[in-house]
KOLRO-337546 format. One line per 2 residues: number of its first residue (from 1); their letters; for each residue x, y, z of C-alpha. Coordinates in nm, 4 decimals, m for minus. Example, Ala and Ser with C-alpha at 12.3 -4.5 7.8 and 13.67 -1.06 7.14 Angstrom:
BEGIN
1 = as = 1.2300 m0.4500 0.7800 | 1.3670 m0.1060 0.7140
***
This chain:
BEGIN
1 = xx = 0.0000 0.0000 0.0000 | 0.0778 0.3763 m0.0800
3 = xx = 0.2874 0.5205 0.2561 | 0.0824 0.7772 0.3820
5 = xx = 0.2690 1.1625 0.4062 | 0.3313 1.3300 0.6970
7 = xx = 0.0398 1.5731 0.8330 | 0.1604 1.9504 0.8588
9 = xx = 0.1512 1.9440 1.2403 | 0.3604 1.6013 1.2378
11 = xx = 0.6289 1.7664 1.0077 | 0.6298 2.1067 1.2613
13 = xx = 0.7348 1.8360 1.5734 | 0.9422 1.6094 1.3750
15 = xx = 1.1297 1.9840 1.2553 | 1.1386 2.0883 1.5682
17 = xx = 1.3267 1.7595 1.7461 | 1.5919 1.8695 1.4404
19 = xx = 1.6934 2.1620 1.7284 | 1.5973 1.9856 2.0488
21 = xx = 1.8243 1.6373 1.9717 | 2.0868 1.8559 1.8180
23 = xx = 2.0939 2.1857 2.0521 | 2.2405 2.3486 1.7442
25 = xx = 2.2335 2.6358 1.5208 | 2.1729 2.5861 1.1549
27 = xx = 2.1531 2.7983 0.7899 | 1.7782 2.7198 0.5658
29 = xx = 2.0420 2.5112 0.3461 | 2.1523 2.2363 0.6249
31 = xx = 1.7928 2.2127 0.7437 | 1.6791 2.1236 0.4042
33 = xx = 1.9889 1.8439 0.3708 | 1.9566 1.7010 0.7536
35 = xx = 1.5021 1.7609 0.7083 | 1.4514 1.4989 0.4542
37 = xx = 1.7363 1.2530 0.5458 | 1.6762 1.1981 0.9373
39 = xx = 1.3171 1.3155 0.9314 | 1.0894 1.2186 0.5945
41 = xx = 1.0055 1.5787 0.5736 | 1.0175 1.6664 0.1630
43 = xx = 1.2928 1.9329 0.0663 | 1.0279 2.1491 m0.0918
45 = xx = 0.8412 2.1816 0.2142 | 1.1234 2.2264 0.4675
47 = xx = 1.0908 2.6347 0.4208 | 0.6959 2.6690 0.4828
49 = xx = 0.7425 2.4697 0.7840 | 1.0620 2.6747 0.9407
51 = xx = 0.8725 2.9775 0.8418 | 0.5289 2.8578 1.0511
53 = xx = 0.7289 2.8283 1.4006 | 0.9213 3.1061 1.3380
55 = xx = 0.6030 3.2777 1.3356 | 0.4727 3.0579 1.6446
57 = xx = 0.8112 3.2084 1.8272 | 0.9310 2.8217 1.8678
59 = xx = 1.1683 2.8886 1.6488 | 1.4358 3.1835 1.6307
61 = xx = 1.6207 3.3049 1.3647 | 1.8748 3.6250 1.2985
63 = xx = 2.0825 3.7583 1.0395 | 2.4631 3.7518 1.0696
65 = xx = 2.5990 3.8836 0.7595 | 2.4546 3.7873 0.4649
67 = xx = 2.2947 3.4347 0.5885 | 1.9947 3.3680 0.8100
69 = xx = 2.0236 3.1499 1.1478 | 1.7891 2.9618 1.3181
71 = xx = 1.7753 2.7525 1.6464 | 1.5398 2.6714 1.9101
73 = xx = 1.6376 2.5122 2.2698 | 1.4138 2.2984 2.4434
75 = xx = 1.3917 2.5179 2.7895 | 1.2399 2.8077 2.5350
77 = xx = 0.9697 2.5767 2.3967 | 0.8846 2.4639 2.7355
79 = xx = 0.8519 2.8204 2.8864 | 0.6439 2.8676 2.5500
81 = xx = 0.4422 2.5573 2.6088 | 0.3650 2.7445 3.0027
83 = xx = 0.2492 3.0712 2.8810 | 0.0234 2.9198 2.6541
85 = xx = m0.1200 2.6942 2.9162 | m0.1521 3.0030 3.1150
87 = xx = m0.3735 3.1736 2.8538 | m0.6299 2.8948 2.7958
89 = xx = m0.6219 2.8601 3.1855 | m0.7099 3.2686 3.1977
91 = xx = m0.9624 3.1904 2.9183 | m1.1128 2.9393 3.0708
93 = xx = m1.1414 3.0863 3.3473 | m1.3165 3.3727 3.2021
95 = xx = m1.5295 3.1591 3.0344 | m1.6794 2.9828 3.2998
97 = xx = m1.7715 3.3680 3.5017 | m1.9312 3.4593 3.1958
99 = xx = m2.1144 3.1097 3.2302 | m2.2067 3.1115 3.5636
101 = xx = m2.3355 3.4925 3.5200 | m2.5535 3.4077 3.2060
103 = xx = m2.6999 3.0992 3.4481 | m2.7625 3.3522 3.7042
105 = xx = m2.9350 3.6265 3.4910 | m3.1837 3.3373 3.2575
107 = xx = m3.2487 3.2063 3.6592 | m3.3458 3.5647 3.7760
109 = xx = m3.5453 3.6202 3.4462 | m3.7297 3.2997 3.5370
111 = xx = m3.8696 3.4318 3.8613 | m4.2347 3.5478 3.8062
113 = xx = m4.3257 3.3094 3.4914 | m4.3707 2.9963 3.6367
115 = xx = m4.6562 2.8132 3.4750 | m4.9342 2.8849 3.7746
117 = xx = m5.2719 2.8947 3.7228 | m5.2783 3.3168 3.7620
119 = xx = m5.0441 3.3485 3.5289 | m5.2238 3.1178 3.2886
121 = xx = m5.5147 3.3374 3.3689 | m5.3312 3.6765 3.3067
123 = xx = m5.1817 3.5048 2.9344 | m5.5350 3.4171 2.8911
125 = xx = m5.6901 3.7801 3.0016 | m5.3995 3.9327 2.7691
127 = xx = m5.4970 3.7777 2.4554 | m5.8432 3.8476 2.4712
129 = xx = m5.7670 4.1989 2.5649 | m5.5629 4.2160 2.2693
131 = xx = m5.8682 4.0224 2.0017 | m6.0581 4.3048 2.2138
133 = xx = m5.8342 4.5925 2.0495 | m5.8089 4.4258 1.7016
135 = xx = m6.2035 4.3996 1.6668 | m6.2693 4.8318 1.7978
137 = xx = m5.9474 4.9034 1.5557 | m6.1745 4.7336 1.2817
139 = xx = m6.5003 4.9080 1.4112 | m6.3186 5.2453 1.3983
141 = xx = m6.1417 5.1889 1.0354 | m6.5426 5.1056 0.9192
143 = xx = m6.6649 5.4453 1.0383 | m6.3341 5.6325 0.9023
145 = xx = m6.5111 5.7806 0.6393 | m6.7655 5.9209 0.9048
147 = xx = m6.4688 6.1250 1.0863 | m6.5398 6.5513 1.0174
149 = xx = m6.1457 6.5477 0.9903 | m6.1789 6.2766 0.6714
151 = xx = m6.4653 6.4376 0.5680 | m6.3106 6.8013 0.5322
153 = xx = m6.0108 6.6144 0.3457 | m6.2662 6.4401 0.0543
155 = xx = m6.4323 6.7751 0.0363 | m6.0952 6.9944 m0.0443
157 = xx = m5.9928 6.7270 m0.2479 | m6.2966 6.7121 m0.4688
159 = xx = m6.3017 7.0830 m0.4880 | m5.8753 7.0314 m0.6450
161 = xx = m6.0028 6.8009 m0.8938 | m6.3634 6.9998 m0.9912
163 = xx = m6.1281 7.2854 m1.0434 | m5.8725 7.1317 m1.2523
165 = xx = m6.1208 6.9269 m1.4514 | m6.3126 7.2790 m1.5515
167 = xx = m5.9853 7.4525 m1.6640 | m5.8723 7.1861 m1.8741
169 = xx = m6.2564 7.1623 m1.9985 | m6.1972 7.5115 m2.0989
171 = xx = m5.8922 7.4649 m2.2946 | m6.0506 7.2325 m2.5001
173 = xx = m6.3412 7.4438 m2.5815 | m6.0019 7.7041 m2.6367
175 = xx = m5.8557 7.5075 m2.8781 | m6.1835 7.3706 m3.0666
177 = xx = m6.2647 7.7680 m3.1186 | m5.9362 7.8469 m3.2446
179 = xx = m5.9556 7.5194 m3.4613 | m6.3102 7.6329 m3.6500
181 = xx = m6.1689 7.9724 m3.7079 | m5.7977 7.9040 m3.8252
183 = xx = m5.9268 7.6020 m4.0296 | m6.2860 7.6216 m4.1083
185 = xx = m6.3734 7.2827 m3.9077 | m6.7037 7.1916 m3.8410
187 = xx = m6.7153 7.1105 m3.4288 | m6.8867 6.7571 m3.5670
189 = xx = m6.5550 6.6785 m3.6952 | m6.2783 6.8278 m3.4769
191 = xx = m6.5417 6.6223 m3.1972 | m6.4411 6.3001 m3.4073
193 = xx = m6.1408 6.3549 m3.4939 | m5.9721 6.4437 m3.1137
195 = xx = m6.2639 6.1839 m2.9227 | m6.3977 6.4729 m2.7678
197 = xx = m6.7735 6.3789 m2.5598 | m7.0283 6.6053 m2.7684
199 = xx = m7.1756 6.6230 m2.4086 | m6.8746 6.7931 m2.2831
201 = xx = m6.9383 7.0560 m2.0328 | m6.8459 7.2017 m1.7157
203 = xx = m6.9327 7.0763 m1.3840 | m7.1032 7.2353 m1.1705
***
């Protein structure tokens, strides 16, 4: 069967006992000899890995001339490994106060809505009040039209469009006059031709 490649994570500890068994400094160029002999970890990804824990800080490097250094010593990584532990402990921590205060507060909001039979009762008064309110809303909106205030409205509004339907009734009798005398139309026919009502009129 096909041998199965090393995980990303496996390579980063297997890179890392590189420094730890050695105690040693090294250039990118021996890691990349000494990474695939002793270790199985390809040549081509020796740099992506070095790069990722120098990031982490489990690695550190420096320049010294024109070449790059890197080393790591096992007290380092474990004082690493300590902080770390000491964050997720703080987080943890944290976590569980926020916890035990969200417990607290959904306990506290509890307190007055247990299912008795008054406050079954009260729900039960509450929802008819509310059908209560729907059905005088509805009454109200039905006599709407009733209201003086509604009332006034229709009336100015009807006045706007009485007013606007006479002046453009007058422009047409305007233009049918100036029509007869600039062309010699009969009314019949300008009537026809523009689908003018022969009942057109003003309103009163």
């Amino acid at each position: 069967s096909k041998k199965k490649g090393l995980s990303f994570e496996e390579k980063r500890a297997r890179m890392m006992e590189i420094f730890f068994e050695t105690k040693d400094v090294f250039q990118l160029k021996d890691i990349e000899k000494i990474a695939p002999k002793e270790k199985g970890i390809t040549s081509m990804s020796v740099k992506e890995i070095l790069q990722s824990l120098v990031d982490d800080g489990m690695v550190d490097t420096d320049r010294i001339g024109t070449s790059n250094y890197f080393w790591a010593f096992p007290s380092k990584a474990l004082h690493a490994r300590k902080r770390k532990l000491e964050e997720l402990e703080t987080q943890f921590a944290e976590s569980s106060q926020k916890k035990e205060a969200l417990q607290k507060s959904i306990e506290k909001s509890k307190i007055g809505r247990e299912d008795t039979a008054e406050r079954a009762a009260l729900l039960e008064e509450l929802a008819a009040l509310r059908q209560k309110k729907e059905q005088l809303k509805a009454e109200i909106d039905k006599y709407r039209e009733c209201d003086p205030d509604v009332v006034e409205e229709m009336r100015q509004s009807n006045k706007v469009a009485k007013e606007a339907a006479n002046r453009w009734t007058d422009n047409i009798f305007s233009i049918k006059s100036w029509a007869k005398r600039k062309f010699g139309f009969e009314e019949s026919r300008i009537d026809k031709g523009f689908g003018i009502p022969e009942d057109l009129d003003y309103i009163d």
